[in-house]
matplotlib code that plots the C-alpha trace (Angstrom):
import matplotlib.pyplot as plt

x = [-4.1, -5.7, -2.8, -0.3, -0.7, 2.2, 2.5, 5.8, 6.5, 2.9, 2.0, 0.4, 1.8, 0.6, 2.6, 0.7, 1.5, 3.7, 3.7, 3.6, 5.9, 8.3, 8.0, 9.0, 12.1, 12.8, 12.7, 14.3, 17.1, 17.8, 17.8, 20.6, 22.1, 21.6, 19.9, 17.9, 15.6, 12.1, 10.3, 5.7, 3.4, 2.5, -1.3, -4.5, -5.8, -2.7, 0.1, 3.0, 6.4, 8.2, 11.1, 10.7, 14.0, 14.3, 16.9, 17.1, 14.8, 12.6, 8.9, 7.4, 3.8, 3.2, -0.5, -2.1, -5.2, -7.3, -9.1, -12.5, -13.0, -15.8, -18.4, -20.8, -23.9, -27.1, -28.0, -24.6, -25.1, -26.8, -29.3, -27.0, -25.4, -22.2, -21.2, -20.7, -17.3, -15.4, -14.1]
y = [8.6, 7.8, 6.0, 3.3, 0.1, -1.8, -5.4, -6.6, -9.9, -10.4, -7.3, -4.0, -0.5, 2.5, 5.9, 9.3, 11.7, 10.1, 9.0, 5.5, 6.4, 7.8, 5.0, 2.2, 4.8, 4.7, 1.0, 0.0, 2.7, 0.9, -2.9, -1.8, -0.4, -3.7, -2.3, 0.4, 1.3, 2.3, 4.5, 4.0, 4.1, 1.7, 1.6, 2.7, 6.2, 7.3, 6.7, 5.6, 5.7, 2.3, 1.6, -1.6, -3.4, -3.8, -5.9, -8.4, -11.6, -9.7, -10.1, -6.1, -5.9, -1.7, -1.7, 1.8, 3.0, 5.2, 8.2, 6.5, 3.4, 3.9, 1.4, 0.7, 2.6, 1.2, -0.2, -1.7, -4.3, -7.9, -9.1, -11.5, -8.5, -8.6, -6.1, -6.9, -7.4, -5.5, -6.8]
z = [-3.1, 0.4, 2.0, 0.7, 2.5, 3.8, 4.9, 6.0, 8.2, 8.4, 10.1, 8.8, 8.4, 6.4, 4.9, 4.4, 2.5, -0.5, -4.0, -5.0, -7.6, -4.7, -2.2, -4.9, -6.3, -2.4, -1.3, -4.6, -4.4, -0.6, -2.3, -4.4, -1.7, 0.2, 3.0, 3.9, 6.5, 5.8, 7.8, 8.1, 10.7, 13.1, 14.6, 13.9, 15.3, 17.5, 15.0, 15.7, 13.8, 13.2, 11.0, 8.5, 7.8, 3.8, 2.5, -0.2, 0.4, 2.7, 1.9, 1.5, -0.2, -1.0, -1.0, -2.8, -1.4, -3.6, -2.1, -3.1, -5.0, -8.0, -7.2, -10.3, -11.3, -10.9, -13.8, -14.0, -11.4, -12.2, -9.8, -8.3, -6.7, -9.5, -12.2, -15.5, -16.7, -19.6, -22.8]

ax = plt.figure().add_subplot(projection="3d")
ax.plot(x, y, z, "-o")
ax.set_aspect("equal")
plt.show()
């Protein structure tokens, strides 16, 4: 995995280095807890370490980002620039 997107009170923050499957265990352990702060990075280029508020009713979007997404081969795309789509 690239990155893991996150989007919290309409802004956009990122974390490196982690599992998907860790950063869920992590922000769900902290709901039970009530609250919990969340540490990601803030900014493109020169990051920037900012600490996201979690508690219940809190709007949180985790976002994975794959190291490359698999784009169709050639004779998979339709002239109409789409793919075709599995059963």
């Amino acid at each position: 995995m690239k990155r893991i997107d996150i989007y919290y009170g309409g802004d956009h923050y990122s974390v490196g280095g982690r599992r998907l499957e860790d950063l869920r265990d992590e922000v769900e352990a902290g709901l039970a807890g009530g609250v919990h702060w969340l540490e990601v990075n803030d900014g493109e280029g020169m990051m920037r370490t900012a600490h996201l508020l979690v508690t219940p009713g809190v709007p949180l979007a985790i976002v994975p980002i794959p190291e490359e997404s698999p784009s169709p081969a050639a004779d998979e795309i339709w002239a109409d620039g789409g793919a075709p789509v599995a059963d």
